[in-house]
N, C-alpha and C positions, 0 to 999 in steps of 0.2 A: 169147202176143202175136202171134205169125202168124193166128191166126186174125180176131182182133178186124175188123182190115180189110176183111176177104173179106167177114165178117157187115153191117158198116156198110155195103159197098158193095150188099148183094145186099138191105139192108132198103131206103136210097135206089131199087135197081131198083124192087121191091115197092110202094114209095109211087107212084112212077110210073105204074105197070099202071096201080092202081089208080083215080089220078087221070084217064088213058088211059081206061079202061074204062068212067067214071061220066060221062065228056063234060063234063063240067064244069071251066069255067072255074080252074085254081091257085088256090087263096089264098093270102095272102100270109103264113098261117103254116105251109101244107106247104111254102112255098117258101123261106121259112129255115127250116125243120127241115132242107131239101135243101142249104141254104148251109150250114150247120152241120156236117153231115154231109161235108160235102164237106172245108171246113175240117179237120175232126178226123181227114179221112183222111188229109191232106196231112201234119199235125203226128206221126200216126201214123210215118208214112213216113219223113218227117226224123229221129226218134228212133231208130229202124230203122235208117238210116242211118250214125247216131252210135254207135249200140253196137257195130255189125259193124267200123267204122273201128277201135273203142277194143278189139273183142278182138283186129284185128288185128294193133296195136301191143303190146297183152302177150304174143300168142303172138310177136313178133317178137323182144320182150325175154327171154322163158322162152329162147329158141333158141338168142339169145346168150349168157347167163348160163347155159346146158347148158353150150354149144361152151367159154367160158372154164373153167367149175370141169374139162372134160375136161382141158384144157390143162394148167393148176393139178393135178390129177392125174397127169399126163405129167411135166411138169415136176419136181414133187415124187419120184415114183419114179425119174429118171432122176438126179438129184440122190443120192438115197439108197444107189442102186446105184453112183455113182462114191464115193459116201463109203466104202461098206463096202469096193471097192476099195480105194481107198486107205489103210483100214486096215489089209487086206490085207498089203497092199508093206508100210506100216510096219511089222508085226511081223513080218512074216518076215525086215525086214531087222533089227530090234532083235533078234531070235532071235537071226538070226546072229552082232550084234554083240557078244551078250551070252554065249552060249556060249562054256564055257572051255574049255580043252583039260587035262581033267582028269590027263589020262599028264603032259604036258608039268609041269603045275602042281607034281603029288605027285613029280616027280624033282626039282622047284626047292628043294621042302621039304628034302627026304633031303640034297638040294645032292647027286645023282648028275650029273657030266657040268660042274656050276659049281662054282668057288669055294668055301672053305666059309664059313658067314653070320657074318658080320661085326657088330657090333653091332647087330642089328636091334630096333626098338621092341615093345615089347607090341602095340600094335597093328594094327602091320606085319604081324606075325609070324601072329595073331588073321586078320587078312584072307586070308593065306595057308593056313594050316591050312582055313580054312572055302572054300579056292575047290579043295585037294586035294581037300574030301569031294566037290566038285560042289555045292557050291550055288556058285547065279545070282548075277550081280554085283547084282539088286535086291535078293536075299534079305540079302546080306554087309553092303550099305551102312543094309538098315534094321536090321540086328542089332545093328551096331555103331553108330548113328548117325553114318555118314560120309554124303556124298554119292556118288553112281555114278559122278563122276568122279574120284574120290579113290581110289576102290576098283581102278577102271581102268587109273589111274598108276600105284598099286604096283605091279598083275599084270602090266605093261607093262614098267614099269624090271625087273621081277624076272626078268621071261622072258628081257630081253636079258640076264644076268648082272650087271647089275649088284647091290652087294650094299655096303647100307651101314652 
């Protein structure tokens, strides 16, 4: 399409010479061929025009739609990386919450240092035995079907001595 113009404008030259050359008077159909020609260069032009505008505005759009999905990338990984933080913290503070102090636990059983056990329930008794081996207060509460804070309370009230 660059081309086109150059060639319309250099055949209009040509007609010219030519007309130049033969001394002869225009007629009036080399000279709308020349209006024509001139026309279609003009229309050439403006179209030219119109494309170079229209890829301007898509590369303008691509640039932005780059810059945002970077963003959306940015965003999204920084996002990602405070989640796994914060996953982080939580289990290490559930760790801690959840770890039991096995010495302490297996001397509540023996009742070395407390009271000795007083009526305690089957199930009481079941949650205790299973927190002397070391297992987790998740593992106790789905063994038994308690919840984890049920399981909590016992090893809690039992630690303090209490014993019922």
């Amino acid at each position: 399409m660059g081309n086109l113009p150059i060639v319309l404008f250099l055949l209009g030259v040509v007609f010219l010479i030519l007309g130049w050359r033969w001394q002869s008077p225009p007629s009036e159909e080399a000279m709308t061929a020349l209006k024509g020609l001139a026309y279609l260069k003009r229309e050439i032009i403006r179209v030219q025009n119109q494309v170079h505008s229209l890829e301007d505005k898509i590369q303008t759009t691509q640039q932005i739609e780059l810059k945002e999905s970077r963003l959306r990338e940015i965003d999204t990984t920084e996002i990602e990386t405070r989640e796994a933080e914060r996953i982080k913290i939580e289990q290490n503070e559930k760790s801690k919450l959840y770890s039991l102090k096995t010495r302490e636990q297996s001397q509540i059983i023996r009742g070395d240092g407390v009271e000795p056990k007083r009526n305690i329930s089957p199930k009481y008794q079941e949650v205790l035995e299973l927190a002397a081996e070391g297992h987790r207060i998740p593992e106790i509460a789905q063994q038994l079907l308690l919840s984890q804070d049920a399981v909590m309370m016992v090893l809690q009230t039992q630690s303090k001595g209490v014993a019922r």
